[in-house]
PDB file of N, CA, C and O in Angstrom:
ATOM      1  N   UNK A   1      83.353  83.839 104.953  1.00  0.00           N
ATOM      2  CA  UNK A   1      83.376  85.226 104.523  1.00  0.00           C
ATOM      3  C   UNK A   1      82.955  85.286 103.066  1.00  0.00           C
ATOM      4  O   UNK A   1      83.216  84.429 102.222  1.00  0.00           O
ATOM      5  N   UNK A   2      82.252  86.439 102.872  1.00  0.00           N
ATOM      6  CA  UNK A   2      81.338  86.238 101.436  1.00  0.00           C
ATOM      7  C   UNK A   2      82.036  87.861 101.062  1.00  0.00           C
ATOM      8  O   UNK A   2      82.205  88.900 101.699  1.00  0.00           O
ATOM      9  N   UNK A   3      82.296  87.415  99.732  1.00  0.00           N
ATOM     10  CA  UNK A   3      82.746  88.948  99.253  1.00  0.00           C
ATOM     11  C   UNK A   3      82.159  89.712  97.996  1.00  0.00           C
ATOM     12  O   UNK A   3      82.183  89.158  96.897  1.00  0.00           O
ATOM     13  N   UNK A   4      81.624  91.003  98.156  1.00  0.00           N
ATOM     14  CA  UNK A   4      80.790  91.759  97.598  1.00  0.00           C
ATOM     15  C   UNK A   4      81.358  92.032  95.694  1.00  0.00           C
ATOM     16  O   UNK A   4      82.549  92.195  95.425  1.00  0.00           O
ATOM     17  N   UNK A   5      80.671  92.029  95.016  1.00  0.00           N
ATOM     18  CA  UNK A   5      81.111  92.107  93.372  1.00  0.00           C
ATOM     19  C   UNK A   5      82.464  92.960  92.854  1.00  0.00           C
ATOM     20  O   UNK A   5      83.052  92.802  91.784  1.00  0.00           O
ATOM     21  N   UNK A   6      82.828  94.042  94.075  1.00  0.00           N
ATOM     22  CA  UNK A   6      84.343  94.136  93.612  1.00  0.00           C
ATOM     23  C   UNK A   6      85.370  93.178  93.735  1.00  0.00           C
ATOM     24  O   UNK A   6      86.470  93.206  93.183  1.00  0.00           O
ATOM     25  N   UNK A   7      85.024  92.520  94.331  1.00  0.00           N
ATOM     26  CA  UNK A   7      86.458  90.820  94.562  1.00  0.00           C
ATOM     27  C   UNK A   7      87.204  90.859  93.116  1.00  0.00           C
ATOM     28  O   UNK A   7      86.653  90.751  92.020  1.00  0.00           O
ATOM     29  N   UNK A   8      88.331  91.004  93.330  1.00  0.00           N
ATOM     30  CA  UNK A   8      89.187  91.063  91.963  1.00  0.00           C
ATOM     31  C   UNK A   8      89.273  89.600  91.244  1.00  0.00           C
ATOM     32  O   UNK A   8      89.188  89.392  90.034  1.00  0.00           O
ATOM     33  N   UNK A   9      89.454  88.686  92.226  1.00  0.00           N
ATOM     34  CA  UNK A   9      88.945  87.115  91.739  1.00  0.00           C
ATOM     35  C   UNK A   9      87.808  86.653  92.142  1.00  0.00           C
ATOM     36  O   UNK A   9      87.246  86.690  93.236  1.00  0.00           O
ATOM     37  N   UNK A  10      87.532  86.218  91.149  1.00  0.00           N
ATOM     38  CA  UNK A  10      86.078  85.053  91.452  1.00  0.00           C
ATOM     39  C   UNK A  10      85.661  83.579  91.090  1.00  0.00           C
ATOM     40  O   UNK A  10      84.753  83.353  90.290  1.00  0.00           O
ATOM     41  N   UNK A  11      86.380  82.581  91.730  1.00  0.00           N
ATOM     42  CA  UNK A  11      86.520  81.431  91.655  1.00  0.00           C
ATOM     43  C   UNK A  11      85.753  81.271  92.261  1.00  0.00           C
ATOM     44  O   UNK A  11      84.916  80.540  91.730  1.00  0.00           O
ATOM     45  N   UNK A  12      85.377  81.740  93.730  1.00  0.00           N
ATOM     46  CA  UNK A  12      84.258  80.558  94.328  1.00  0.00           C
ATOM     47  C   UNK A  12      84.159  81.992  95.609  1.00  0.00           C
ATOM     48  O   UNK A  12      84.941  82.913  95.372  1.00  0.00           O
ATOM     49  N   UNK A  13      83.349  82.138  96.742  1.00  0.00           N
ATOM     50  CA  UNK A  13      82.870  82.827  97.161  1.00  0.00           C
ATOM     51  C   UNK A  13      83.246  81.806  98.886  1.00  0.00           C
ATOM     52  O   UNK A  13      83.256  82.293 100.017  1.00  0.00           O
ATOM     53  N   UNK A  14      83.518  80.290  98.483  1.00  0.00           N
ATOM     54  CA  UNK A  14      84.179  79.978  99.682  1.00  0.00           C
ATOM     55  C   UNK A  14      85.255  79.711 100.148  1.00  0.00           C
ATOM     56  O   UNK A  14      86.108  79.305  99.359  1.00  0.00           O
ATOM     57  N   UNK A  15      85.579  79.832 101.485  1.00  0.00           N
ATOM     58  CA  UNK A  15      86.600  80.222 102.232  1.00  0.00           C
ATOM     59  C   UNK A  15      87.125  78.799 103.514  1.00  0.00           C
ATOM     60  O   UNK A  15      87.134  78.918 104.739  1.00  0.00           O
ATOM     61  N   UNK A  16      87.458  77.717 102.806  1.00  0.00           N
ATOM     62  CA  UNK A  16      87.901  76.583 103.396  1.00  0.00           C
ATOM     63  C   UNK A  16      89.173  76.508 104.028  1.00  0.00           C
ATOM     64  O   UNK A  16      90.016  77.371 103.785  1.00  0.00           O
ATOM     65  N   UNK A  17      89.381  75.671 104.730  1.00  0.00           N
ATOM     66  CA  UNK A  17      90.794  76.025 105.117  1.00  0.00           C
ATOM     67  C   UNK A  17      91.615  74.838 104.379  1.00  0.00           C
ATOM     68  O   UNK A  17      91.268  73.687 104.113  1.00  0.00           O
ATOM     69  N   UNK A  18      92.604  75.403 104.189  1.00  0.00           N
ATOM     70  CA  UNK A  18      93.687  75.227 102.804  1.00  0.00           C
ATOM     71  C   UNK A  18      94.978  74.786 103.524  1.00  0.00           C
ATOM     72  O   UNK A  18      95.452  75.299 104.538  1.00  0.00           O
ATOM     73  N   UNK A  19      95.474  73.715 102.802  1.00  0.00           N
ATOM     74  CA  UNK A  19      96.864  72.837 102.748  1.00  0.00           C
ATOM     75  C   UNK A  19      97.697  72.626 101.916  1.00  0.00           C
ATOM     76  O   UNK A  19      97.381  72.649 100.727  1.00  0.00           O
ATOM     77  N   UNK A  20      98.719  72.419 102.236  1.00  0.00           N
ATOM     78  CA  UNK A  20      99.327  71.257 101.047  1.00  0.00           C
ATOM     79  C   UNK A  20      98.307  70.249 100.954  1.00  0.00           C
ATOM     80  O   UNK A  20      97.864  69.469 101.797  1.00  0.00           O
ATOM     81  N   UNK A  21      97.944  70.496  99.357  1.00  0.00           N
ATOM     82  CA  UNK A  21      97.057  68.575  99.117  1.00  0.00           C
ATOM     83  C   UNK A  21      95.570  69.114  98.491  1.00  0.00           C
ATOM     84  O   UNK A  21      94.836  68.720  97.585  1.00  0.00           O
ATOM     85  N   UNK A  22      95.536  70.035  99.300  1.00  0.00           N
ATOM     86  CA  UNK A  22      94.075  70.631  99.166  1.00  0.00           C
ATOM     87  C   UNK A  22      93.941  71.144  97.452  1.00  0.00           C
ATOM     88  O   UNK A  22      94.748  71.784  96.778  1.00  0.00           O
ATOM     89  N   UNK A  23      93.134  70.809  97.231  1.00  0.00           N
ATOM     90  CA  UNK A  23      92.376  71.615  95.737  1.00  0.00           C
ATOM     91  C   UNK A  23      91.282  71.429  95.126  1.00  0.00           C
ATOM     92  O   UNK A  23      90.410  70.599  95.386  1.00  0.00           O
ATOM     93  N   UNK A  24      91.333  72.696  93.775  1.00  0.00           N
ATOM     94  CA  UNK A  24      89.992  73.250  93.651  1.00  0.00           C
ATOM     95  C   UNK A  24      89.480  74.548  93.446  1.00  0.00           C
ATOM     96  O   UNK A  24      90.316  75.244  92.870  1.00  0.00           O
ATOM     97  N   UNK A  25      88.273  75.230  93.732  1.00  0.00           N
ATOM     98  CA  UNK A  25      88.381  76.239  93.424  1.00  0.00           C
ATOM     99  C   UNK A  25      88.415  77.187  94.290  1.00  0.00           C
ATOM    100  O   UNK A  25      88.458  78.345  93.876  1.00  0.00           O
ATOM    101  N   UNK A  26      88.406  76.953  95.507  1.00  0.00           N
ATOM    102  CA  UNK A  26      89.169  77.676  96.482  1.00  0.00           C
ATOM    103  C   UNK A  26      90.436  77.590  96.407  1.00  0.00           C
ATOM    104  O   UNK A  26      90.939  78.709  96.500  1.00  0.00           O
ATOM    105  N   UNK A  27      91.263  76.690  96.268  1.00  0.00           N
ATOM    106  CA  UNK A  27      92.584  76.770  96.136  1.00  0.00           C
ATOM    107  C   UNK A  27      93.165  77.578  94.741  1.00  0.00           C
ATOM    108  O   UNK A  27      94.360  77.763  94.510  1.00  0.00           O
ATOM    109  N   UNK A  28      92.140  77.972  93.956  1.00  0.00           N
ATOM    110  CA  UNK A  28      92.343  78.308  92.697  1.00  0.00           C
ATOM    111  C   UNK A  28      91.978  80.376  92.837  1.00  0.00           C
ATOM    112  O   UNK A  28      92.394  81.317  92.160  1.00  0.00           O
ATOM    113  N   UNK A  29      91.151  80.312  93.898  1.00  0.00           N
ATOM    114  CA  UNK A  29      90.640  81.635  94.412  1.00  0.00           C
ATOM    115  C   UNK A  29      91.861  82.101  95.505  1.00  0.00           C
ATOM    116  O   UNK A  29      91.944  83.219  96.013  1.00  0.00           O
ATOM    117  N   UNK A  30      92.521  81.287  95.670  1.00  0.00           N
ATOM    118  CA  UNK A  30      93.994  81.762  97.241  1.00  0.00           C
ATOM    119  C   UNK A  30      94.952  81.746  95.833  1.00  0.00           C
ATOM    120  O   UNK A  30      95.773  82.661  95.906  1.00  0.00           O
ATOM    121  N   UNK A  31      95.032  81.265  95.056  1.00  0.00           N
ATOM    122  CA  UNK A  31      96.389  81.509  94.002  1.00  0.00           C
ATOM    123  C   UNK A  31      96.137  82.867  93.211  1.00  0.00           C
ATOM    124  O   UNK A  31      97.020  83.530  92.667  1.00  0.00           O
ATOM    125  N   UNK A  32      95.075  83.100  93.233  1.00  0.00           N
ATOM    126  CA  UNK A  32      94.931  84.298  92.502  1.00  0.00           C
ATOM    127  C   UNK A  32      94.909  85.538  93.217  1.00  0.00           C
ATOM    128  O   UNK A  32      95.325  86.573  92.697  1.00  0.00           O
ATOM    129  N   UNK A  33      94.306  85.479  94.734  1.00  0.00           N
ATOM    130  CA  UNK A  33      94.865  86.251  96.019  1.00  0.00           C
ATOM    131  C   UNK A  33      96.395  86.731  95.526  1.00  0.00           C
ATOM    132  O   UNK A  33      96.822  87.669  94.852  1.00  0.00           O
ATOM    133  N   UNK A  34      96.889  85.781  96.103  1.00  0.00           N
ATOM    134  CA  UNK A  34      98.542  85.926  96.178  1.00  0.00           C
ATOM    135  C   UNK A  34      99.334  86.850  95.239  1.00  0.00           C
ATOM    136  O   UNK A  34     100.225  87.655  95.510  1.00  0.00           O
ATOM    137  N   UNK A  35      98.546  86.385  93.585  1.00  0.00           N
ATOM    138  CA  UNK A  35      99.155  86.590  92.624  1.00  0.00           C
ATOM    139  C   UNK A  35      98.515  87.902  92.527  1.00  0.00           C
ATOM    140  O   UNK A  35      99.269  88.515  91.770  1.00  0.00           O
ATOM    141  N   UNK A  36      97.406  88.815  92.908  1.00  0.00           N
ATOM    142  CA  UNK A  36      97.336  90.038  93.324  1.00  0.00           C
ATOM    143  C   UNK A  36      97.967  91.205  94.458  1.00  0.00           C
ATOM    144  O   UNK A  36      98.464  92.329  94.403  1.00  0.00           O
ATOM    145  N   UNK A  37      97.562  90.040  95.659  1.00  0.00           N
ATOM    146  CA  UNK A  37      98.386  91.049  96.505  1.00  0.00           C
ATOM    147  C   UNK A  37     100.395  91.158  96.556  1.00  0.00           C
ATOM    148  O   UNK A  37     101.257  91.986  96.851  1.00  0.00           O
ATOM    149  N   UNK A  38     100.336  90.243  96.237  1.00  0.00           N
ATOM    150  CA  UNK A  38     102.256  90.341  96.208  1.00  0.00           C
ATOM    151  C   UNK A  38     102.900  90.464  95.179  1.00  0.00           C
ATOM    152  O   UNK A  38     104.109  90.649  95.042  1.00  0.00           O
ATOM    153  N   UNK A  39     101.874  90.335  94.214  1.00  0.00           N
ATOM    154  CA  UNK A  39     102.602  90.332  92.702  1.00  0.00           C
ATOM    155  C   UNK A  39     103.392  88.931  92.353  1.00  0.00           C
ATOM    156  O   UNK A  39     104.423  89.107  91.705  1.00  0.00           O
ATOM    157  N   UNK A  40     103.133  87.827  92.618  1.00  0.00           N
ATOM    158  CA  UNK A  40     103.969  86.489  92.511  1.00  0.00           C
ATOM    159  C   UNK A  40     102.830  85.758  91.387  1.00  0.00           C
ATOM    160  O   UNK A  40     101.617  85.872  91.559  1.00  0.00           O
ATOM    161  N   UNK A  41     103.241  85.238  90.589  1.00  0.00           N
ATOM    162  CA  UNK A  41     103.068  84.467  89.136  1.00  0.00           C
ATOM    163  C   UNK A  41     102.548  83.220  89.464  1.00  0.00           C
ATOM    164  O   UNK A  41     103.042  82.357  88.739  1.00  0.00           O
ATOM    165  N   UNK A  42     101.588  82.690  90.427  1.00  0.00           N
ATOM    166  CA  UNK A  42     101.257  81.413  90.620  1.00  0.00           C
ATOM    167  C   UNK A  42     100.550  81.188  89.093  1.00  0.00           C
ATOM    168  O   UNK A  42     100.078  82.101  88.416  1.00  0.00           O
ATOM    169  N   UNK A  43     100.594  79.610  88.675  1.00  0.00           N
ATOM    170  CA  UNK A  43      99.626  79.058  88.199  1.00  0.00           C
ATOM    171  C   UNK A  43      98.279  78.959  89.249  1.00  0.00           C
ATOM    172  O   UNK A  43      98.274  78.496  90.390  1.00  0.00           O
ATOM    173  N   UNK A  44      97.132  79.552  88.480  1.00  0.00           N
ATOM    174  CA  UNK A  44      96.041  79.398  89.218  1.00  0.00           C
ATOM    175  C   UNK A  44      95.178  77.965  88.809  1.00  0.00           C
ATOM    176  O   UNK A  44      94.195  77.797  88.086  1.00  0.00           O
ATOM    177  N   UNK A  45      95.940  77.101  89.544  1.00  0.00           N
ATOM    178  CA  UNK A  45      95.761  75.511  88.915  1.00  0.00           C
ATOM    179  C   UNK A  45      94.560  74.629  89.690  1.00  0.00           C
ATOM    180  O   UNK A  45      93.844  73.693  89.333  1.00  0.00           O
ATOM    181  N   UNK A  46      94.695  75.355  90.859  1.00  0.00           N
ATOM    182  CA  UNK A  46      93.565  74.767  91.902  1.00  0.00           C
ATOM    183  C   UNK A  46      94.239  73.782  92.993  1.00  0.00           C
ATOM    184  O   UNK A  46      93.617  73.235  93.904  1.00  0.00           O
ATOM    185  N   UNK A  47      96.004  73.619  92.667  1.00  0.00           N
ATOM    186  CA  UNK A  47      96.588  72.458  93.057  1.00  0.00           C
ATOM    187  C   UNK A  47      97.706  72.969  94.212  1.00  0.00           C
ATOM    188  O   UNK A  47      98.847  73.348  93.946  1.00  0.00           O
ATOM    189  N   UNK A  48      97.099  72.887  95.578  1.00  0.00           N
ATOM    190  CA  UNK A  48      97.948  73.255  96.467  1.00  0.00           C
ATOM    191  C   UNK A  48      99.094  72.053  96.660  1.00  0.00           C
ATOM    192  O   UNK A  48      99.051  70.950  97.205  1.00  0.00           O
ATOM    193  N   UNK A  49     100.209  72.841  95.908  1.00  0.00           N
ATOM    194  CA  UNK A  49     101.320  72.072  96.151  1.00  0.00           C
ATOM    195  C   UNK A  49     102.797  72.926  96.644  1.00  0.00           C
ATOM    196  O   UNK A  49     102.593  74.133  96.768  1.00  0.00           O
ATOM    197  N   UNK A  50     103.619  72.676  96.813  1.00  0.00           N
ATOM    198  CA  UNK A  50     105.136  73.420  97.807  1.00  0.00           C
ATOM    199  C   UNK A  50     104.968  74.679  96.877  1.00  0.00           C
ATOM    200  O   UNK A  50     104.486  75.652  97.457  1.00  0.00           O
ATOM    201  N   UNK A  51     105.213  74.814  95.812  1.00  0.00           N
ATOM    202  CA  UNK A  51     105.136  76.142  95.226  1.00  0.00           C
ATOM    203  C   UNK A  51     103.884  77.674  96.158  1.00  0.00           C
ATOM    204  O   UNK A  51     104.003  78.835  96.551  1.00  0.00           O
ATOM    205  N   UNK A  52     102.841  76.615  96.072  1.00  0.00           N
ATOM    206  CA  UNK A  52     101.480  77.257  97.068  1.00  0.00           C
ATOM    207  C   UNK A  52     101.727  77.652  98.604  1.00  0.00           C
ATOM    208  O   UNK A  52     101.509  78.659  99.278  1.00  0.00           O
ATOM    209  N   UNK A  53     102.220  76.528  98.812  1.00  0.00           N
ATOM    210  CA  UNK A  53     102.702  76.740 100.515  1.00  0.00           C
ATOM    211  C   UNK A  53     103.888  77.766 100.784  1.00  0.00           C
ATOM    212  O   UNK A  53     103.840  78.508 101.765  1.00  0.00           O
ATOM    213  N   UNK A  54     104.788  77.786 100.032  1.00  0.00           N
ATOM    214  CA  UNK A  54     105.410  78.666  99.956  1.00  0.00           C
ATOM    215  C   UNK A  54     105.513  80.031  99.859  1.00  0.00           C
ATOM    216  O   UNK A  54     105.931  80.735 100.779  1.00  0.00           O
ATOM    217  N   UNK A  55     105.092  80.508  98.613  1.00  0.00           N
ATOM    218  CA  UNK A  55     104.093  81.637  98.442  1.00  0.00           C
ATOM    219  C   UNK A  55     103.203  81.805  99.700  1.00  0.00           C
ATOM    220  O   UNK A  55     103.368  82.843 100.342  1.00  0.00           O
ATOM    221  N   UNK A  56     102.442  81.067 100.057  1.00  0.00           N
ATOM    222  CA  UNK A  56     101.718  81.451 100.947  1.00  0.00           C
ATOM    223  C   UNK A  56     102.590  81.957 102.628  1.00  0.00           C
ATOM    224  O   UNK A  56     102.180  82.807 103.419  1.00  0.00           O
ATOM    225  N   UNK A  57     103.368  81.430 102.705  1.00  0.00           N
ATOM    226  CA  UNK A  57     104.537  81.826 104.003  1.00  0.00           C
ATOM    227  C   UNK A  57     104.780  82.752 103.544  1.00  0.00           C
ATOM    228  O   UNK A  57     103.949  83.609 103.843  1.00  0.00           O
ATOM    229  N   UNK A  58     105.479  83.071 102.963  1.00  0.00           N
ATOM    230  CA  UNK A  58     106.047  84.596 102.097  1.00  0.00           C
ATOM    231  C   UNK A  58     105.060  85.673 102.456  1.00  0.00           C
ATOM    232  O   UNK A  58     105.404  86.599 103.190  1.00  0.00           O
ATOM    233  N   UNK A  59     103.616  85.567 101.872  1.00  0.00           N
ATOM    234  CA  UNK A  59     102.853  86.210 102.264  1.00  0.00           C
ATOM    235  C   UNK A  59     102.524  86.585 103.699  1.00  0.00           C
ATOM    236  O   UNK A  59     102.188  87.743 103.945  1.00  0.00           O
ATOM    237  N   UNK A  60     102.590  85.802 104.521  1.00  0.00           N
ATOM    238  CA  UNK A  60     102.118  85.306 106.051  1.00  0.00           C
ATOM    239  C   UNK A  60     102.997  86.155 106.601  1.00  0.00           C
ATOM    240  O   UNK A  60     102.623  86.998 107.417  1.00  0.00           O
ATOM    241  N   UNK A  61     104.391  86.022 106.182  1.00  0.00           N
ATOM    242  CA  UNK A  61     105.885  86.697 106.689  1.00  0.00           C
ATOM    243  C   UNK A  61     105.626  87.955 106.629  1.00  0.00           C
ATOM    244  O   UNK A  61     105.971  88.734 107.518  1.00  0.00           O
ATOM    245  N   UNK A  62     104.849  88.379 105.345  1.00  0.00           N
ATOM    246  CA  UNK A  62     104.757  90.277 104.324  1.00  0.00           C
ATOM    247  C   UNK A  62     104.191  90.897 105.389  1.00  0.00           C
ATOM    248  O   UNK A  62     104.547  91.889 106.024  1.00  0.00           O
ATOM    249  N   UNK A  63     102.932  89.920 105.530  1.00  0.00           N
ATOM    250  CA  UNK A  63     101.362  90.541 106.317  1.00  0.00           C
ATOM    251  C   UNK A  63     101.637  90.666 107.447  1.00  0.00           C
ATOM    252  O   UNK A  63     101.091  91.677 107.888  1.00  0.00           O
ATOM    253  N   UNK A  64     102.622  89.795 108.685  1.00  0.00           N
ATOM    254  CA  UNK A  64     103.071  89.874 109.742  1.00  0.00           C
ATOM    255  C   UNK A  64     102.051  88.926 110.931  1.00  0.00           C
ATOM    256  O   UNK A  64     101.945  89.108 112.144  1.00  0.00           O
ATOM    257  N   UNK A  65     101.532  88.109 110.242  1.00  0.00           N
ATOM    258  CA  UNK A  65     100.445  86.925 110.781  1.00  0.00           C
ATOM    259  C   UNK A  65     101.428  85.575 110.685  1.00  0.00           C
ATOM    260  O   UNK A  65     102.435  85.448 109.988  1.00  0.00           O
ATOM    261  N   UNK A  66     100.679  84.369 111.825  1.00  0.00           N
ATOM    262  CA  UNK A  66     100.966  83.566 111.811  1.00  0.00           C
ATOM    263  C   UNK A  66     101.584  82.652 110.719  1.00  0.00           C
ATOM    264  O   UNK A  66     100.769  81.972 110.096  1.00  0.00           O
ATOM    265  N   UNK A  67     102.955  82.520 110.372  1.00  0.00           N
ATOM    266  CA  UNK A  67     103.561  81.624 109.207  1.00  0.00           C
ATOM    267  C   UNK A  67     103.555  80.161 109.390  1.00  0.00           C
ATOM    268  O   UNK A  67     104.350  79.539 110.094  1.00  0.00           O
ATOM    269  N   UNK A  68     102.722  79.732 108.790  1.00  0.00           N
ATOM    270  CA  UNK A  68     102.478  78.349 108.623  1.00  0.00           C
ATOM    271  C   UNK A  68     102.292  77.691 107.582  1.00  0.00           C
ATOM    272  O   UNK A  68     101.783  76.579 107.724  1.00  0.00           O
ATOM    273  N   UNK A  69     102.641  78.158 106.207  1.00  0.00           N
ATOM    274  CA  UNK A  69     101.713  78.195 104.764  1.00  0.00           C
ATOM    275  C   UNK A  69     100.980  77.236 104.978  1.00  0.00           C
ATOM    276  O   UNK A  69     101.232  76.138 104.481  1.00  0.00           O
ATOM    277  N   UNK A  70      99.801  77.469 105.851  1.00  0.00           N
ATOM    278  CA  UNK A  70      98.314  77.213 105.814  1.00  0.00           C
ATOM    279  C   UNK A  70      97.165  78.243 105.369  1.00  0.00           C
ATOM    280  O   UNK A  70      97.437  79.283 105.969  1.00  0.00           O
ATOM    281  N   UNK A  71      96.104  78.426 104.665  1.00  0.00           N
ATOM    282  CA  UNK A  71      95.234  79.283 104.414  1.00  0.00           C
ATOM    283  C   UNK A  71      94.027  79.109 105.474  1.00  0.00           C
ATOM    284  O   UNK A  71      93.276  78.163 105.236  1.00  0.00           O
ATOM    285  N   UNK A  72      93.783  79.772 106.434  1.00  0.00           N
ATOM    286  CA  UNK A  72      92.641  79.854 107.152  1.00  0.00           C
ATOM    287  C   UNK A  72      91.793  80.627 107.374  1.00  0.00           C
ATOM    288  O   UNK A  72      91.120  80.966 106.401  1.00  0.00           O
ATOM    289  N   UNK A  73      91.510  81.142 108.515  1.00  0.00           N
ATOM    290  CA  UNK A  73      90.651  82.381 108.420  1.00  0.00           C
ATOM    291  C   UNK A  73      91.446  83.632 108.421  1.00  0.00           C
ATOM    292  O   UNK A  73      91.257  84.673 107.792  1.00  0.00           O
ATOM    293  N   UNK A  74      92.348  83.317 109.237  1.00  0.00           N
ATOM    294  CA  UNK A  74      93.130  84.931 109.186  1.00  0.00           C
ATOM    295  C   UNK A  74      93.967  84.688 108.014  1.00  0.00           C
ATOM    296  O   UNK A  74      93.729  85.521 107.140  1.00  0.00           O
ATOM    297  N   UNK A  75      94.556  84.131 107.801  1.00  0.00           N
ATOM    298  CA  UNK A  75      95.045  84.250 106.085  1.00  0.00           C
ATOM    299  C   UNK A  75      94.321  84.898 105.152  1.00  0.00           C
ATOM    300  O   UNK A  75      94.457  86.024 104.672  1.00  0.00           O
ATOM    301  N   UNK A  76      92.945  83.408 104.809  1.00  0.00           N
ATOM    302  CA  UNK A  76      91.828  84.441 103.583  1.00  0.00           C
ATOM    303  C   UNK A  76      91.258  85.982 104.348  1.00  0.00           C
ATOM    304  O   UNK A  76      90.639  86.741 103.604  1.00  0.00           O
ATOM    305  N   UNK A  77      91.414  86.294 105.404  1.00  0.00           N
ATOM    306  CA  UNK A  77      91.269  87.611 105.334  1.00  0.00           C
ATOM    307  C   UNK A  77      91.910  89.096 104.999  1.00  0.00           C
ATOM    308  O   UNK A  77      91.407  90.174 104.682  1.00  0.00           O
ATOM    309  N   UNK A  78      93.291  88.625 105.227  1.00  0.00           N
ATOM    310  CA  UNK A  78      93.951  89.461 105.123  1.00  0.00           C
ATOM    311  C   UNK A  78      94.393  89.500 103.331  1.00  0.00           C
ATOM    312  O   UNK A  78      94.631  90.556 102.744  1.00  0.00           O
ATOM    313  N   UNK A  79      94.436  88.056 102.632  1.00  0.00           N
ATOM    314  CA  UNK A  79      94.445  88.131 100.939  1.00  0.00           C
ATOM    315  C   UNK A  79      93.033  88.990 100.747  1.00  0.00           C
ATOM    316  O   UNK A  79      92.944  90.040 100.111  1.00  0.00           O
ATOM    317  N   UNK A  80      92.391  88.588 101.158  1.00  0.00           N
ATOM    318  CA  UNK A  80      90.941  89.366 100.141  1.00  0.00           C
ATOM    319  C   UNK A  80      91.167  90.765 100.432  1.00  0.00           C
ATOM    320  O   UNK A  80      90.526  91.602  99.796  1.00  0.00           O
ATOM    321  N   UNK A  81      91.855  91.059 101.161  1.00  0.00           N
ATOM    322  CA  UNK A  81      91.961  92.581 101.772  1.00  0.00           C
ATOM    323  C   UNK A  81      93.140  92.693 100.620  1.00  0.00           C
ATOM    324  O   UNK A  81      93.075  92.858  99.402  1.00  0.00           O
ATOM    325  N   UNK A  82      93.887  92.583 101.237  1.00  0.00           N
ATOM    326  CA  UNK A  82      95.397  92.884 100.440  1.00  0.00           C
ATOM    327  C   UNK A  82      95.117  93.216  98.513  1.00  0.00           C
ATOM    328  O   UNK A  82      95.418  94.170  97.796  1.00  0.00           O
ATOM    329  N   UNK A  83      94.375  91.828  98.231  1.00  0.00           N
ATOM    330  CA  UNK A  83      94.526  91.755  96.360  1.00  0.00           C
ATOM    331  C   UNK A  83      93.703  92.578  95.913  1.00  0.00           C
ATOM    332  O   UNK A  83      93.883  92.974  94.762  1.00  0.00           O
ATOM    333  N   UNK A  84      92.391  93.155  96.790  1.00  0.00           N
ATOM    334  CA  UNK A  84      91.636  94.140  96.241  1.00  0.00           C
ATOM    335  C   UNK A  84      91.630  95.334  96.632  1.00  0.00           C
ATOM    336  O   UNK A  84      90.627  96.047  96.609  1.00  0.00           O
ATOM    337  N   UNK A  85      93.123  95.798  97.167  1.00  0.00           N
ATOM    338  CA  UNK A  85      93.574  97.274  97.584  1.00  0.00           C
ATOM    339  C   UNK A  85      93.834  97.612  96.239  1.00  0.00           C
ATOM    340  O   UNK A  85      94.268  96.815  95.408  1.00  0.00           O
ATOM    341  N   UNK A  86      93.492  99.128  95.970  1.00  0.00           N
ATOM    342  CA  UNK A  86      94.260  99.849  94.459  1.00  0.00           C
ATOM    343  C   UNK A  86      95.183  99.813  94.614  1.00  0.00           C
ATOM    344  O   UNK A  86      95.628  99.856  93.467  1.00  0.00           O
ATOM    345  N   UNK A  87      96.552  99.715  95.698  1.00  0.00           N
ATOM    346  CA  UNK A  87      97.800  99.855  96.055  1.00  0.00           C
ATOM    347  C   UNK A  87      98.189  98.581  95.655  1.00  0.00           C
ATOM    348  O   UNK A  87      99.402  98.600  95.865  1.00  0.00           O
ATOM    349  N   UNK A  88      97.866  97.322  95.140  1.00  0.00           N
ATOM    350  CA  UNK A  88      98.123  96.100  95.291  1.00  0.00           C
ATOM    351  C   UNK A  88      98.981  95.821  93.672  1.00  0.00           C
ATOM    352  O   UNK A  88      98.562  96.558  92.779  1.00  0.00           O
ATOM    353  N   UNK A  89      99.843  95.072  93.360  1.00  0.00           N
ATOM    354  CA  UNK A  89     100.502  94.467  94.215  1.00  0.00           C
ATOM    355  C   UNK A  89     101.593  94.931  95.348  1.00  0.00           C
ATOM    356  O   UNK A  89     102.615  95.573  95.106  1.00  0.00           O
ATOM    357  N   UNK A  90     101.136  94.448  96.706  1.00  0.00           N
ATOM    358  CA  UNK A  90     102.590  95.252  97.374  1.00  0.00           C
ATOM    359  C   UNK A  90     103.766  94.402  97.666  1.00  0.00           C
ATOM    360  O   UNK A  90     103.759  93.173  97.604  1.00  0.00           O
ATOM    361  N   UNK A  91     105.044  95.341  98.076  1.00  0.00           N
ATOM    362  CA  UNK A  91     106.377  95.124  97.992  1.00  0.00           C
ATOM    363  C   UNK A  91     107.027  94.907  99.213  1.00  0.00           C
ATOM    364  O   UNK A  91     107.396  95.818  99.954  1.00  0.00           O
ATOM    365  N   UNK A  92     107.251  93.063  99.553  1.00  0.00           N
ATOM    366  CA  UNK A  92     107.486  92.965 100.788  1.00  0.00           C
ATOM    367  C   UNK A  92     108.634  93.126 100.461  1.00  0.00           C
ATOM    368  O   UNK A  92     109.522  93.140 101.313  1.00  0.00           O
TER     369      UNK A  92
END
């Protein structure tokens, strides 16, 4: 998924699927997701670690999608949606 010049972050334009372990600048583009759509304070470090996975369940739980704190396709879809709503950050 490629996202058009309003993207509120712009680390990288790709959309990998994401773990604990995983990093970079996709992992650095899902921390800054998060830290838009939910309002949560990640370091945008690039370093998917328990803090990441976590946050990311939380989110998964908000959105009402599969909880796995994994980032995949339905995950990065629903962050790129979520962090670049004007309504954002929202209040699970």
């Amino acid at each position: 998924m490629t996202r058009g010049p309003d993207d509120i972050c712009n680390y990288t334009n790709l959309r990998p699927d994401l773990q604990r372990g995983s990093q970079g600048r996709a992992v650095q583009q899902a921390q800054c997701y998060l830290n838009e759509a939910i309002g949560t304070d990640l370091a945008e470090d690039g370093d998917f670690g328990r803090v990441t996975q976590n946050t990311t369940r939380f989110f998964q739980q908000c959105a009402g999608i599969a909880t796995d704190g994994r980032i995949g396709a339905q995950t990065w879809s629903f962050l790129a949606f979520w962090a670049d709503q004007p309504a954002a950050p929202f209040d699970c």
